[in-house]
N, C-alpha and C positions, 0 to 999 in steps of 0.2 A: 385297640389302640385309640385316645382321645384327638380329638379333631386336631389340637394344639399336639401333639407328639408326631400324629403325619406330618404337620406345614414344618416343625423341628426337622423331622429327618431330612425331609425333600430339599429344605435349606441348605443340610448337611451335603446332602450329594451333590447338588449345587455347585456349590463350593469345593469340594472334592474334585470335581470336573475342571472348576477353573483353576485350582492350582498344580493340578494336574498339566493342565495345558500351559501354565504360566511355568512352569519348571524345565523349560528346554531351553539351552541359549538361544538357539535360531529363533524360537518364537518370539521371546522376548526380544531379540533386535528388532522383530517387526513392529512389536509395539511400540516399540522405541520411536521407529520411523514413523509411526500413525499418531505418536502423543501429540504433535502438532495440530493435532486435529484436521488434516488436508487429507483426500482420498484419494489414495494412489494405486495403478494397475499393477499386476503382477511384474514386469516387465521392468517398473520402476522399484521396486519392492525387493525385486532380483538384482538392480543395478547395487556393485559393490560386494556384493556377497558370497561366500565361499561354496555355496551351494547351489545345485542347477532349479533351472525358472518349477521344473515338475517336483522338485522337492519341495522350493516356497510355495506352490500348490500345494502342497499336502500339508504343511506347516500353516496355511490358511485355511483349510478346511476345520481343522482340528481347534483352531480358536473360534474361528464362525458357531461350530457343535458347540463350543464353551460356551459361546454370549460377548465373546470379548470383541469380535469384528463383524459388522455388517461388508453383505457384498451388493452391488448395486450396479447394472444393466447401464452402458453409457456409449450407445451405437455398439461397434464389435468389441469393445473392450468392457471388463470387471473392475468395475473401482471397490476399493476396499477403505473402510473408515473402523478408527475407534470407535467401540459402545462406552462410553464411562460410567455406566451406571455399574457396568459388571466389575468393572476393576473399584467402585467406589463400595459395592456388596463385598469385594475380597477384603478392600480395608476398613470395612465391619466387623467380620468374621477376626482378624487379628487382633482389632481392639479388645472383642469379647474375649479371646482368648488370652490375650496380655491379662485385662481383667480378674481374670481366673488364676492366671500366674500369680499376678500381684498380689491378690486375698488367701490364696495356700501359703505364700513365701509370708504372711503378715500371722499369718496360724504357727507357722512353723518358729518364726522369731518369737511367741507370745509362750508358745509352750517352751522352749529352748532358756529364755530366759526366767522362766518361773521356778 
């Protein structure tokens, strides 16, 4: 396998990971709550939400694994922040694949109408 089809796949799983993790409601309301860009404890994370505080633990682990939250030591408490670079890699990964869409669907009308 060529240098450039490992750094392809690795991208792929990547990516895989994040929408993985970005496919949960609950997670996505967190992101929700972090798109502000402000770091908030679990506690705060938890307030409002239909889920108990050790499940939004576990709904932040699973994003932090993704790349999607940083967590950050602040006396006793975990703040947690948006990465945007990962959610800005996931809307990479869609454009290329819209891309793809759009040039089969351009093949398809080209032979369709011939």
């Amino acid at each position: 396998m060529s240098k450039n089809s490992r750094r392809a796949a690795a991208r792929l799983l990547k990516s895989a990971a994040l929408f993985a993790a970005l496919g949960d409601g609950t997670r996505l309301e967190i992101v929700a709550k972090l798109a502000d860009g402000s770091q908030q404890s679990i506690t705060q994370l938890t307030a409002g939400a239909d889920v108990t505080r050790q499940a939004i633990t576990k709904h932040l682990r699973v994003l932090e694994s993704a790349g999607i939250v940083q967590s950050a030591k602040s006396g006793r408490e975990t703040l947690f922040a948006l990465q945007p670079r990962s959610l800005e890699e996931a809307q990479r990964a869609l454009a290329a694949v819209s891309e793809q869409w759009d040039a089969a669907l351009a093949r398809l009308k080209d032979f369709v109408e011939q």
